[in-house]
N, CA, C and O atoms as a GROMACS GRO file, in nm:
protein
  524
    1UNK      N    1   0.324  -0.136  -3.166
    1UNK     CA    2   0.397  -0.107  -3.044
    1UNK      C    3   0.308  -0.141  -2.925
    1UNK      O    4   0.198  -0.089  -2.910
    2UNK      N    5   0.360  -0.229  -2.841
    2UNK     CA    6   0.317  -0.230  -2.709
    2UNK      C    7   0.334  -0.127  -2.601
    2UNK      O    8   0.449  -0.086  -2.587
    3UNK      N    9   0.235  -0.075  -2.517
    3UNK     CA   10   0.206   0.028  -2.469
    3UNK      C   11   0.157  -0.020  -2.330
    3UNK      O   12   0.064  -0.098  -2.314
    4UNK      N   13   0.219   0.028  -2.245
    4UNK     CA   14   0.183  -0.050  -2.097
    4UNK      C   15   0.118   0.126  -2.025
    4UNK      O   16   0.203   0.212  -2.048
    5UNK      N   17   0.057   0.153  -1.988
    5UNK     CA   18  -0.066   0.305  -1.897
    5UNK      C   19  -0.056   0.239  -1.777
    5UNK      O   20  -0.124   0.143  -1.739
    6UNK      N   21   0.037   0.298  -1.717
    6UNK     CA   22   0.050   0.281  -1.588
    6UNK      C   23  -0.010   0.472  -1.510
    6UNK      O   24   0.045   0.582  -1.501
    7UNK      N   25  -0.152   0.414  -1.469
    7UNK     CA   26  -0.228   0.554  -1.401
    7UNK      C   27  -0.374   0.531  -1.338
    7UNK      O   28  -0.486   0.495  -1.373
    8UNK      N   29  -0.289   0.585  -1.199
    8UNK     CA   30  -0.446   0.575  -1.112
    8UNK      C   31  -0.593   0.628  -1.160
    8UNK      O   32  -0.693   0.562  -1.132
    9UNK      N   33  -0.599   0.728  -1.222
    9UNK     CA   34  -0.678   0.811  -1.212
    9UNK      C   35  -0.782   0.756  -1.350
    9UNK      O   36  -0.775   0.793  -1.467
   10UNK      N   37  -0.859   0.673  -1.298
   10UNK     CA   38  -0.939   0.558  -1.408
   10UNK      C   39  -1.014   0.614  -1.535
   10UNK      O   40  -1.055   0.547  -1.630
   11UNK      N   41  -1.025   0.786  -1.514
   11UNK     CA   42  -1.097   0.830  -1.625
   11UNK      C   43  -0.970   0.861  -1.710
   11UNK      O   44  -0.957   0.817  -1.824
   12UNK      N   45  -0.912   0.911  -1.671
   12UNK     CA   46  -0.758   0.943  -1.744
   12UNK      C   47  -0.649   0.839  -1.822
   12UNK      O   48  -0.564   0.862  -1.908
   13UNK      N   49  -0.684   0.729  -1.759
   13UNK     CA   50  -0.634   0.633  -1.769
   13UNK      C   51  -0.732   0.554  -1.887
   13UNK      O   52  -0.673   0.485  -1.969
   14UNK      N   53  -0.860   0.563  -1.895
   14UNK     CA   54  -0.903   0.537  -2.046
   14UNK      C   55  -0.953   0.596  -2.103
   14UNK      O   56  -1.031   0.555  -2.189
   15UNK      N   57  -0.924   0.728  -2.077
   15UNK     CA   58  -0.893   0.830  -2.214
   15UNK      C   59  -0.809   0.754  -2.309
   15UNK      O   60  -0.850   0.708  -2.416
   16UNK      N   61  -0.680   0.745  -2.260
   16UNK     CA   62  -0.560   0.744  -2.313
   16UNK      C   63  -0.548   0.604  -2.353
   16UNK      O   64  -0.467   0.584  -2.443
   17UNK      N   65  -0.621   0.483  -2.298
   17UNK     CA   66  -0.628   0.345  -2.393
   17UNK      C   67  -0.692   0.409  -2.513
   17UNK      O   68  -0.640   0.415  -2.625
   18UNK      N   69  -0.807   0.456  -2.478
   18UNK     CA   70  -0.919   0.469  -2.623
   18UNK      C   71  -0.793   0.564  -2.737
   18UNK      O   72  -0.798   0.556  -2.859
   19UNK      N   73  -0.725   0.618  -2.686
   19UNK     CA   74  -0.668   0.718  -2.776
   19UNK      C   75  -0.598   0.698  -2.842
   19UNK      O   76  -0.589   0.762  -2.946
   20UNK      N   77  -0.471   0.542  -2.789
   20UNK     CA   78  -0.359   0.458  -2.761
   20UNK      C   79  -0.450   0.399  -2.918
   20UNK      O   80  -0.454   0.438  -3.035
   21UNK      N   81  -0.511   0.292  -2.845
   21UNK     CA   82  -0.585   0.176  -2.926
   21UNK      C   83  -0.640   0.220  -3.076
   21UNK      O   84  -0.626   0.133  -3.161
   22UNK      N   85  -0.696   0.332  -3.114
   22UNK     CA   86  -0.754   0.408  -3.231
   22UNK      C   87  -0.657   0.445  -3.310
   22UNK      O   88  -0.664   0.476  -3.429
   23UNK      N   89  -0.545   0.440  -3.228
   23UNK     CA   90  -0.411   0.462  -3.327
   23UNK      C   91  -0.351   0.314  -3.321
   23UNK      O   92  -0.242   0.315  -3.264
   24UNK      N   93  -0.379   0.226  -3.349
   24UNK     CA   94  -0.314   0.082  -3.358
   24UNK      C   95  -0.249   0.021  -3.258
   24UNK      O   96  -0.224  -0.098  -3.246
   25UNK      N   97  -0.215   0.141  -3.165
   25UNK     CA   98  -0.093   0.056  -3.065
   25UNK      C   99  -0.213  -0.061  -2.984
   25UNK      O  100  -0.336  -0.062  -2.974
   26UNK      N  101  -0.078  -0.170  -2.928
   26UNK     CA  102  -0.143  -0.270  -2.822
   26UNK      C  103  -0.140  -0.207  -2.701
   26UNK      O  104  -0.045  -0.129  -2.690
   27UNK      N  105  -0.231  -0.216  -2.581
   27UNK     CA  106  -0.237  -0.107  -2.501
   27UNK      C  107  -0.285  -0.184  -2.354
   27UNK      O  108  -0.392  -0.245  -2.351
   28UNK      N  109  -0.210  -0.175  -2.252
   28UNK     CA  110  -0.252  -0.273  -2.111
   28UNK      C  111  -0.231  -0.145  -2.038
   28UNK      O  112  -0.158  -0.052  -2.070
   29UNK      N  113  -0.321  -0.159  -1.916
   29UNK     CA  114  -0.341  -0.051  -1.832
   29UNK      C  115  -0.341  -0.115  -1.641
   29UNK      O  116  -0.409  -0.207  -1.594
   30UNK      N  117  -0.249  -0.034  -1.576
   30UNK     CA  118  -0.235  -0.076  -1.463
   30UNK      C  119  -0.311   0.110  -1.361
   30UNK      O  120  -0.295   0.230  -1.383
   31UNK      N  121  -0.386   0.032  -1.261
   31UNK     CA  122  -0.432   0.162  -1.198
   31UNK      C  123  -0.318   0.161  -1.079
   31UNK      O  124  -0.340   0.266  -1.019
   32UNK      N  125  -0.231   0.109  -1.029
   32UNK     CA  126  -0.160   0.056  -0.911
   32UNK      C  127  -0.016   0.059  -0.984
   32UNK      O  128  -0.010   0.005  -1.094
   33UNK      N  129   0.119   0.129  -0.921
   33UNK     CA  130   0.241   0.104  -0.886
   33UNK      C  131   0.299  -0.066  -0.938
   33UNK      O  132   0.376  -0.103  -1.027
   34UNK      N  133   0.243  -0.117  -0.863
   34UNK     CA  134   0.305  -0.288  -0.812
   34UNK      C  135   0.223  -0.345  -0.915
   34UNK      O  136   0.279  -0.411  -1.003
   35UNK      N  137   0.124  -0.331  -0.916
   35UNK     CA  138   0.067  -0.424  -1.016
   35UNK      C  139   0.122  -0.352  -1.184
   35UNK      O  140   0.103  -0.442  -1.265
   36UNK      N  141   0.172  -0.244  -1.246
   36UNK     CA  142   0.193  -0.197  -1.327
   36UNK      C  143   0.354  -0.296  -1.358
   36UNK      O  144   0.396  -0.346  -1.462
   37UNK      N  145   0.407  -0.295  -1.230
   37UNK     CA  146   0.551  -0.375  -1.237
   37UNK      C  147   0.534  -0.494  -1.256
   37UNK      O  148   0.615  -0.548  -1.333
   38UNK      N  149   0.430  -0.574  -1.197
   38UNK     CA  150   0.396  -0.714  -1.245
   38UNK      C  151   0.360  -0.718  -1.391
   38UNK      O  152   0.441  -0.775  -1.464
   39UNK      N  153   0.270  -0.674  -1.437
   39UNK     CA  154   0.269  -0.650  -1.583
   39UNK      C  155   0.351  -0.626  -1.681
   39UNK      O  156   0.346  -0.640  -1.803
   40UNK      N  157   0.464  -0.568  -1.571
   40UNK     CA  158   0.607  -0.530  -1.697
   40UNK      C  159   0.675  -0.680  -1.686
   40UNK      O  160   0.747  -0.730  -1.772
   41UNK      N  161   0.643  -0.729  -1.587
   41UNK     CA  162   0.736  -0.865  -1.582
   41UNK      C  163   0.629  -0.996  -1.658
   41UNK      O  164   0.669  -1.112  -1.670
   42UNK      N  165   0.567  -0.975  -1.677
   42UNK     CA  166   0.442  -1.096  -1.750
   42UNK      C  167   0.504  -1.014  -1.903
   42UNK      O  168   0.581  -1.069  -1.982
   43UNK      N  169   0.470  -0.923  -1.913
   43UNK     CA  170   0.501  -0.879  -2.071
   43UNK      C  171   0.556  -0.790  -2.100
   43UNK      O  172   0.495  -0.694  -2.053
   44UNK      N  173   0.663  -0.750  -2.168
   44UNK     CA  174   0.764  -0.656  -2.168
   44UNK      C  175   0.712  -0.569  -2.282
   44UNK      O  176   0.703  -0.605  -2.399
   45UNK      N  177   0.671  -0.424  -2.222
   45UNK     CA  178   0.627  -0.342  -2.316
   45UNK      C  179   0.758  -0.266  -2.390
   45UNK      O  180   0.878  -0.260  -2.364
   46UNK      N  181   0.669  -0.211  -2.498
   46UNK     CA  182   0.798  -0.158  -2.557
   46UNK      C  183   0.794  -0.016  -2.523
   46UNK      O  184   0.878   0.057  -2.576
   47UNK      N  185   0.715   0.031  -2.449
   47UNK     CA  186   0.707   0.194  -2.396
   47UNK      C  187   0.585   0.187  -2.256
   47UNK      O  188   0.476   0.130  -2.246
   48UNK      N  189   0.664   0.274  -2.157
   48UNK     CA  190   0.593   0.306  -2.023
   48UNK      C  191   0.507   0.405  -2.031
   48UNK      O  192   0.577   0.506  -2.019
   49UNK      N  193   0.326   0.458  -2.051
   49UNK     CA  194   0.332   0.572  -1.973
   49UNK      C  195   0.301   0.600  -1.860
   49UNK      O  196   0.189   0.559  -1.829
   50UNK      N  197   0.385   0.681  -1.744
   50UNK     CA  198   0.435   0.629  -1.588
   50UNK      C  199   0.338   0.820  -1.557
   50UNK      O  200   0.354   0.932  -1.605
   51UNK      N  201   0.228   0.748  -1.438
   51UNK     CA  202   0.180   0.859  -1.360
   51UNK      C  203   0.242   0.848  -1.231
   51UNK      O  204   0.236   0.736  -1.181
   52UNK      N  205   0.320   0.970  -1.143
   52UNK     CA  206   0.444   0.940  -1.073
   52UNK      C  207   0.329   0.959  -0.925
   52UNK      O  208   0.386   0.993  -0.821
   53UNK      N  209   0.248   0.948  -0.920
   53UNK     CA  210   0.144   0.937  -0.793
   53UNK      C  211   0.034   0.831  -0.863
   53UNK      O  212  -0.052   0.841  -0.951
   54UNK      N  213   0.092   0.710  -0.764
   54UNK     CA  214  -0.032   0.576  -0.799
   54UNK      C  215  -0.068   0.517  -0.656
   54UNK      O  216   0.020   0.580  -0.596
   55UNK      N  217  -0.106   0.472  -0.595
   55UNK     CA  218  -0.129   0.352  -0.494
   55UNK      C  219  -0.010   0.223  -0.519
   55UNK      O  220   0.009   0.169  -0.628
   56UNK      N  221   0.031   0.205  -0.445
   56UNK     CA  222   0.095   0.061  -0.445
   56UNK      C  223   0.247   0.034  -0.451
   56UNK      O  224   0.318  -0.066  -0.450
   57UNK      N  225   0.270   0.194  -0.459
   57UNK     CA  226   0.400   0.273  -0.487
   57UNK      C  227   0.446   0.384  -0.566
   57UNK      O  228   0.402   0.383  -0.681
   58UNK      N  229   0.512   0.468  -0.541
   58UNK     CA  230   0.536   0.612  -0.603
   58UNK      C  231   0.566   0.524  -0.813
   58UNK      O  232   0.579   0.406  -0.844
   59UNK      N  233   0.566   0.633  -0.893
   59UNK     CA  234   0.604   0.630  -0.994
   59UNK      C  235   0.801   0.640  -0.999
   59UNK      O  236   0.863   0.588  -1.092
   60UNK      N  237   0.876   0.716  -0.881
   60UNK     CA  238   0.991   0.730  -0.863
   60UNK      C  239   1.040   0.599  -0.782
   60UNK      O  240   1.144   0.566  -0.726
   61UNK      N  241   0.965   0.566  -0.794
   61UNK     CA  242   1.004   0.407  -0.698
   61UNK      C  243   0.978   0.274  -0.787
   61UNK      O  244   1.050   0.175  -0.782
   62UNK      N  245   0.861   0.287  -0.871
   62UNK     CA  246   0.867   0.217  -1.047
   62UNK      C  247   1.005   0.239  -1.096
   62UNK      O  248   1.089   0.150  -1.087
   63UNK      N  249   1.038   0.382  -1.160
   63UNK     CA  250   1.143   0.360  -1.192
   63UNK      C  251   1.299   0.328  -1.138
   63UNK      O  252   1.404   0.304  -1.198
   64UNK      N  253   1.276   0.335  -1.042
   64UNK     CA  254   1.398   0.267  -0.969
   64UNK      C  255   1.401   0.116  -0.995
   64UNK      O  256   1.480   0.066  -1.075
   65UNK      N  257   1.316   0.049  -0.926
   65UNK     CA  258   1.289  -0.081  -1.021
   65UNK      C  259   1.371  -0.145  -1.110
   65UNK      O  260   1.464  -0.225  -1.115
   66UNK      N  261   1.251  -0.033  -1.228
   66UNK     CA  262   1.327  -0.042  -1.372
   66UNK      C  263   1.463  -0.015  -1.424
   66UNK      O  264   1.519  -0.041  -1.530
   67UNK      N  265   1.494   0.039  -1.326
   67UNK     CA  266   1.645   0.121  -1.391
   67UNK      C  267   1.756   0.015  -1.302
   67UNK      O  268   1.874   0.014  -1.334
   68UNK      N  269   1.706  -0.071  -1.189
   68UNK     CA  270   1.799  -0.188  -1.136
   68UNK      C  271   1.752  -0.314  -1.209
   68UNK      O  272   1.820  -0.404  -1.160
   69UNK      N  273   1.665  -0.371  -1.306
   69UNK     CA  274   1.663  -0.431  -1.424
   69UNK      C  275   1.735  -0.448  -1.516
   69UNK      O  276   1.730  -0.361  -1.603
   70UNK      N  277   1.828  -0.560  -1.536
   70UNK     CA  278   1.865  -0.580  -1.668
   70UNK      C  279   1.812  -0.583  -1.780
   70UNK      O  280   1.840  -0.543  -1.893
   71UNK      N  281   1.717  -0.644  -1.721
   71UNK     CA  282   1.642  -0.700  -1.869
   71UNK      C  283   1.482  -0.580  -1.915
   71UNK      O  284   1.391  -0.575  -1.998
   72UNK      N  285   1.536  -0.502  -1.791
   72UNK     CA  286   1.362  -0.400  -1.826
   72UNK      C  287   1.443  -0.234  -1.802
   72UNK      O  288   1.357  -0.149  -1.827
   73UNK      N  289   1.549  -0.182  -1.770
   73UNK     CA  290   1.612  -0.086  -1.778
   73UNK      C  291   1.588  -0.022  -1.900
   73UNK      O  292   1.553   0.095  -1.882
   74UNK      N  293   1.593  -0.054  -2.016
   74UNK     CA  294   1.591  -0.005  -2.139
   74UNK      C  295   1.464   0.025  -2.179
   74UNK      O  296   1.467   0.069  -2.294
   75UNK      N  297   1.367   0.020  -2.140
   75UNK     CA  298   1.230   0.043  -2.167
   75UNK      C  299   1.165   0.202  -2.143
   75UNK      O  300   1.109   0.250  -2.045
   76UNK      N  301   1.186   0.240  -2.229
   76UNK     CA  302   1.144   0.454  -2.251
   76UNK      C  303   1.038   0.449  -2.160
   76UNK      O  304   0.960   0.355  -2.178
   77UNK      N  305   1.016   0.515  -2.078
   77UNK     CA  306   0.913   0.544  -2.023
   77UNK      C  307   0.883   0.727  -2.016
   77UNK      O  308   0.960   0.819  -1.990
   78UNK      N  309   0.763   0.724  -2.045
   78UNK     CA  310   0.731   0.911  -2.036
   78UNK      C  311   0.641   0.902  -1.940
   78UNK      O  312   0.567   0.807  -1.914
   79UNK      N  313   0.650   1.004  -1.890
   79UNK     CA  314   0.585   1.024  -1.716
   79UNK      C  315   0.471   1.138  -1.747
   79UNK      O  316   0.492   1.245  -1.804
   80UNK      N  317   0.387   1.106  -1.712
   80UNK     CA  318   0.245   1.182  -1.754
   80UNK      C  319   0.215   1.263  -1.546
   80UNK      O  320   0.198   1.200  -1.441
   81UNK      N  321   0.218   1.364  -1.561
   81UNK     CA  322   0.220   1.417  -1.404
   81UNK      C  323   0.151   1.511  -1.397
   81UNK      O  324   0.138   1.601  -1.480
   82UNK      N  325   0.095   1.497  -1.288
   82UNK     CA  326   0.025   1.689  -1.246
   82UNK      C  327   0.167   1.741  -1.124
   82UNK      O  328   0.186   1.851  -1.073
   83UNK      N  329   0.234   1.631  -1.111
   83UNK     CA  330   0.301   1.706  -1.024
   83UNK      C  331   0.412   1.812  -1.084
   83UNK      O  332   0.492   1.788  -1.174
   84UNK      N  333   0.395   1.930  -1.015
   84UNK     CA  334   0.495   2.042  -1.049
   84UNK      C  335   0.609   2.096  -0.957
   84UNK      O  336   0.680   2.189  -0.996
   85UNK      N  337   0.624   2.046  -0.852
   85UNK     CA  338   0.754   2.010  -0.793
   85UNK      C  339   0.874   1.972  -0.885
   85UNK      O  340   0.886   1.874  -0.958
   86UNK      N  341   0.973   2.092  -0.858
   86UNK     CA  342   1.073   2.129  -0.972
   86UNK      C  343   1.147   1.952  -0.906
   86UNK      O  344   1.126   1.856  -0.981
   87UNK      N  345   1.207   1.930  -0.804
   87UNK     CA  346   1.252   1.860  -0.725
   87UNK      C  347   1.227   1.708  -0.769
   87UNK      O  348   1.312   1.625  -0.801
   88UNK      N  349   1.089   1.694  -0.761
   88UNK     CA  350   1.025   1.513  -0.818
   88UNK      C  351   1.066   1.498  -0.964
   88UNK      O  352   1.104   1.393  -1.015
   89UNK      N  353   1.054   1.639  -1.038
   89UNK     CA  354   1.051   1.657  -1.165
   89UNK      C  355   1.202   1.566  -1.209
   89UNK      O  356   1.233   1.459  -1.262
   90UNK      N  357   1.286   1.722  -1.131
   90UNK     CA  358   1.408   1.673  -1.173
   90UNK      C  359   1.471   1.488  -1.137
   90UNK      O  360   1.528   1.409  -1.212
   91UNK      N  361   1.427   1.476  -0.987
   91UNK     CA  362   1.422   1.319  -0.994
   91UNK      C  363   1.402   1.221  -1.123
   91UNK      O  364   1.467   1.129  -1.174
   92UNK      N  365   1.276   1.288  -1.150
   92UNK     CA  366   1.249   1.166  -1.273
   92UNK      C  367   1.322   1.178  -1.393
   92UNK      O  368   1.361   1.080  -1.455
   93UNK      N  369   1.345   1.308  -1.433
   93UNK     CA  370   1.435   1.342  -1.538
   93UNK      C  371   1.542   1.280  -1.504
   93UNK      O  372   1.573   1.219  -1.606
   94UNK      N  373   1.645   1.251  -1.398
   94UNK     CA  374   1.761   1.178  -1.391
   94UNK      C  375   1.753   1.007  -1.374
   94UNK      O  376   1.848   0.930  -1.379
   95UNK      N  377   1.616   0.975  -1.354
   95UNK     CA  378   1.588   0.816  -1.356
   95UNK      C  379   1.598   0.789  -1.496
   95UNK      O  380   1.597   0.666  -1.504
   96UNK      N  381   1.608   0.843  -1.624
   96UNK     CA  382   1.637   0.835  -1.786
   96UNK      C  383   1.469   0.788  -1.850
   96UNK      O  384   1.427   0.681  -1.895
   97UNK      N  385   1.406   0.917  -1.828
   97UNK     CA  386   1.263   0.910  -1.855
   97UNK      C  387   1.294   0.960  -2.003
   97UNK      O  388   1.393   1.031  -2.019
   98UNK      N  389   1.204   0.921  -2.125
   98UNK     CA  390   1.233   0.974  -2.216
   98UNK      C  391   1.166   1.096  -2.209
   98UNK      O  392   1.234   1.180  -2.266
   99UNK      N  393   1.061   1.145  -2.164
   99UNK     CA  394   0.979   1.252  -2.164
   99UNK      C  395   0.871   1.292  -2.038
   99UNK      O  396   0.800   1.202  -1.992
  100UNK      N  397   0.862   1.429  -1.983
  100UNK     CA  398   0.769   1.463  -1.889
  100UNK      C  399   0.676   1.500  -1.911
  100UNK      O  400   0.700   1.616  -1.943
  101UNK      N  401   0.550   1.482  -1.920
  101UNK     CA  402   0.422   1.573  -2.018
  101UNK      C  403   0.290   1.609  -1.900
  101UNK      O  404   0.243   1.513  -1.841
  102UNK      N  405   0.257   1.693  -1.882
  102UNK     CA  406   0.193   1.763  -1.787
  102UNK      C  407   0.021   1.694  -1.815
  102UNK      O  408  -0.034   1.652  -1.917
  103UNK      N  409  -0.011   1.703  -1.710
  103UNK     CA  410  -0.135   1.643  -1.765
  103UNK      C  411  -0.253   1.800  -1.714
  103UNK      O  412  -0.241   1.897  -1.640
  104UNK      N  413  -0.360   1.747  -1.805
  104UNK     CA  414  -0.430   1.667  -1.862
  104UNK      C  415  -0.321   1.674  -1.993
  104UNK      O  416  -0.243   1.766  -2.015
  105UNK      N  417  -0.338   1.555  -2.070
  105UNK     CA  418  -0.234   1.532  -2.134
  105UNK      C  419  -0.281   1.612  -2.236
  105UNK      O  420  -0.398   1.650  -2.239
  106UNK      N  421  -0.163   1.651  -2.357
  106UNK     CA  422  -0.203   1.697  -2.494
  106UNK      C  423  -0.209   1.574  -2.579
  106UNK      O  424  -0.114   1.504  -2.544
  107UNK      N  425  -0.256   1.531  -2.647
  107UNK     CA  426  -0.261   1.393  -2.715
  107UNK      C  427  -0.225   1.386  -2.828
  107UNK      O  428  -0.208   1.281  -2.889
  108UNK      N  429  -0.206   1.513  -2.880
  108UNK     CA  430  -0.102   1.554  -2.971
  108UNK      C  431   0.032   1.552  -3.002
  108UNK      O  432   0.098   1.517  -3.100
  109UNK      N  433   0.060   1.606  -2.876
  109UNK     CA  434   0.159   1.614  -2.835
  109UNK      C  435   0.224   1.453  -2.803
  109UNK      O  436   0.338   1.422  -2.838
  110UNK      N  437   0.127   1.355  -2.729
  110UNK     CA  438   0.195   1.215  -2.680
  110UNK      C  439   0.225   1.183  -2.835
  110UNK      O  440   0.337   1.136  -2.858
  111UNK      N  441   0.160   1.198  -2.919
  111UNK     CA  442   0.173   1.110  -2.988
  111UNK      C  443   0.304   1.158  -3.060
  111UNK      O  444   0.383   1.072  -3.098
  112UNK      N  445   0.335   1.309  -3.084
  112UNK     CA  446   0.492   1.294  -3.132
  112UNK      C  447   0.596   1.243  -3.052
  112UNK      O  448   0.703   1.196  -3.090
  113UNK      N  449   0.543   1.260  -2.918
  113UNK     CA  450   0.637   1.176  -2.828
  113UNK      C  451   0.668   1.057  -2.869
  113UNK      O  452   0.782   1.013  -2.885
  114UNK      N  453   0.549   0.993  -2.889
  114UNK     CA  454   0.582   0.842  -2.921
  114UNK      C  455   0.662   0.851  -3.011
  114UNK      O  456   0.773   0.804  -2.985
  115UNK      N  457   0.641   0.914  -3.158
  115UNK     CA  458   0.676   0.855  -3.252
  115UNK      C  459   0.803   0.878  -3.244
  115UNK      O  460   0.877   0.797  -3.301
  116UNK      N  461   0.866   0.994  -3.171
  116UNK     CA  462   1.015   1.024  -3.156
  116UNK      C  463   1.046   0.882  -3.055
  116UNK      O  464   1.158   0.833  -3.070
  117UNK      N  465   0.984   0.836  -2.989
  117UNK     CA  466   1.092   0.736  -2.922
  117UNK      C  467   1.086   0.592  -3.016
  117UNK      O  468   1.164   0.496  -3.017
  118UNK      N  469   0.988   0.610  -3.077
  118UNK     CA  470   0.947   0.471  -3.167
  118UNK      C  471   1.022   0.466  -3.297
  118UNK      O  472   1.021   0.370  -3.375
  119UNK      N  473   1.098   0.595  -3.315
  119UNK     CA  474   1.233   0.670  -3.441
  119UNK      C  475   1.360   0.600  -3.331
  119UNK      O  476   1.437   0.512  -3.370
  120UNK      N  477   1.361   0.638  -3.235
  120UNK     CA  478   1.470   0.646  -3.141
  120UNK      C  479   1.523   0.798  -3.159
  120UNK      O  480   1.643   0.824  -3.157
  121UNK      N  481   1.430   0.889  -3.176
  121UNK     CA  482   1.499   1.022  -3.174
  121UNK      C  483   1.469   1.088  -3.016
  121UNK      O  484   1.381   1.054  -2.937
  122UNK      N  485   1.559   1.180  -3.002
  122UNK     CA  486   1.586   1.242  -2.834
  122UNK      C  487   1.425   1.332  -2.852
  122UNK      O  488   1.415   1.414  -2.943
  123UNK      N  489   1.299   1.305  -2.751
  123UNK     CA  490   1.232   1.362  -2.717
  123UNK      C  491   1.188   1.496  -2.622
  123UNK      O  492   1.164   1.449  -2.510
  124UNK      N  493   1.172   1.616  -2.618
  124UNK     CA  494   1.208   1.684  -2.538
  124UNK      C  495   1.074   1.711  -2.434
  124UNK      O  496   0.962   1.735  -2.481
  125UNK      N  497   1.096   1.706  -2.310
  125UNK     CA  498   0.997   1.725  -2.209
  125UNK      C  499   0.932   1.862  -2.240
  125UNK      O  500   0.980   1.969  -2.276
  126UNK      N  501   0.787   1.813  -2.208
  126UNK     CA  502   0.674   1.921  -2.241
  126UNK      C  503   0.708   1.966  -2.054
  126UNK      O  504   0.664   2.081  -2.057
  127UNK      N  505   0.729   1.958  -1.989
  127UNK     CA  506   0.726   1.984  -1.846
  127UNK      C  507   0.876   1.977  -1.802
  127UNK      O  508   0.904   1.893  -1.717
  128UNK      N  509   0.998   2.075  -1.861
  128UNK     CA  510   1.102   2.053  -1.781
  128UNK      C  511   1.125   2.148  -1.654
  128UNK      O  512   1.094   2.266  -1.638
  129UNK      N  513   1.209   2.033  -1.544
  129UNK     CA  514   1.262   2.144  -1.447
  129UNK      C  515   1.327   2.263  -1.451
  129UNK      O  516   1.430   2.282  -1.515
  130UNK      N  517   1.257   2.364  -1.367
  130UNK     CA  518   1.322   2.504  -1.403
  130UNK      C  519   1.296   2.568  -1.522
  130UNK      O  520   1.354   2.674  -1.544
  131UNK      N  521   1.219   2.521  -1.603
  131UNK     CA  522   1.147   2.598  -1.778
  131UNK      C  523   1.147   2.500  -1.849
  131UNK      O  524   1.109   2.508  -1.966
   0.00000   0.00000   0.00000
């Protein structure tokens, strides 16, 4: 599975290659918004993970993007956030995120994430709005 880490925060951000990669997946990493979207358009991953505060543009503004895409709409993305704003939350939950997961991440936890979206089974947010 191709794996696109879309996240500013450069230590966090290769945590989660090293963690990605040790488990087989192929794994590209964007620290920037815009450049994370260029990368989706050079190579079409088969899963997003989207930090919704980057430089270069919001993570709610990525998926807008994506979700006016034909050809990149369909692409699961799970949103890795410190933000706890019920409000952004719920935003992203209605952009058709497969999953919200609070960071520092559980890596445990991503990884059943993955494998539920890599099943195509309904994933449930570690971080939903309102509980």
């Amino acid at each position: 599975m191709n794996i696109l880490v879309a996240e500013d925060d450069q230590a966090q951000g290769h945590l989660l290659v090293k963690h990605l990669t040790a488990r087989g997946y192929k794994v590209r990493i964007a620290f920037d918004a815009s450049i994370a979207w260029e990368k989706v358009q050079e190579e079409r991953p088969d899963v997003i993970l989207l930090d919704l505060q980057m430089p270069g543009g919001t993570g709610l503004g990525f998926l807008k993007k994506r979700n006016s895409s034909a050809s990149h709409r369909n692409i699961p993305v799970i949103v890795i956030t410190a933000i706890e704003d019920p409000l952004v939350l719920r935003m992203a939950e209605r952009s058709g995120v497969a999953s919200i997961m609070p960071k520092p991440v559980d890596m445990m936890l991503l990884d059943v994430t993955l494998e539920c979206v890599r099943s195509g089974l309904p994933s449930k947010s570690a971080l939903a709005p309102g509980g």
